[in-house]
N, C-alpha and C positions, 0 to 999 in steps of 0.2 A: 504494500500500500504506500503510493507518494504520500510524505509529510505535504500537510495545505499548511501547517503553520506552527510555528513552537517559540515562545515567548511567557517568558515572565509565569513558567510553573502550568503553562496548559500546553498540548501538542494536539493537533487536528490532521486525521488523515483523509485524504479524498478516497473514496471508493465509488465503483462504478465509473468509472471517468468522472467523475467528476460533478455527479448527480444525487451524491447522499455523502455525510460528511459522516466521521467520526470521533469523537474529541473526550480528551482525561484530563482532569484537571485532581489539583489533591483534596482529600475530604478536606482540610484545613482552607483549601483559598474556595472552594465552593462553599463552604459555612461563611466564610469572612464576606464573601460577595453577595450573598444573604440575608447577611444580620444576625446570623443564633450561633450557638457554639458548638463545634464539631461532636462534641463529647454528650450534647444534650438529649434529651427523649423525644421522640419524633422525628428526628433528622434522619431520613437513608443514606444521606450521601449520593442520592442518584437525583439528576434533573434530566426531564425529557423535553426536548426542544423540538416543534415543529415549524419549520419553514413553507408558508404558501407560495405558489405562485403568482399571484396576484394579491395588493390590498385588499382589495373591497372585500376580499373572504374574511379578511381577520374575523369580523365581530359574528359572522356567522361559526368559523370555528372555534372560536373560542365559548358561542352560544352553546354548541353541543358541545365543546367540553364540560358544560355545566349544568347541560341537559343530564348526563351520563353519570352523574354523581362528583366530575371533578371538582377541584379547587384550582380558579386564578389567582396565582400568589402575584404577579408582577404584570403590570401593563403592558399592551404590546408597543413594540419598537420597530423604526425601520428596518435598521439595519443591528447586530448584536452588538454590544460594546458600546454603543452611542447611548 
């Protein structure tokens, strides 16, 4: 798998050419980037990240994410990182 990106404690590798990503960061900087502490009750240590195709699905995907029983911890953003 090509590295898509390795900085500051995360690595992202492209799979598929280049059409689904895959990325590790430490349970410590994904707690920190968070808010709660690695060690705390409720935390997995896993975040699932979905990428649309288009805007204007956001608020419909996100609708059935919560259709479904999810929780939206964090607003949506353009682009990640921003």
């Amino acid at each position: 798998m090509p590295v898509e990106m390795d900085a500051q404690g995360y690595v992202a590798f492209s799979i598929n050419n280049g059409t689904a990503a895959f990325g590790l960061l430490s349970r410590e900087g994904l707690a920190s980037a968070n808010g709660v502490s690695p060690e705390g009750s409720g935390f997995s240590g896993i975040l699932l990240s979905y990428v649309v195709s288009a805007t204007d699905r956001v608020d419909e995907i996100l609708a059935q994410v919560e259709a479904a029983g999810g929780t939206v911890v964090e607003a949506a953003r353009e682009k990640w990182g921003s």
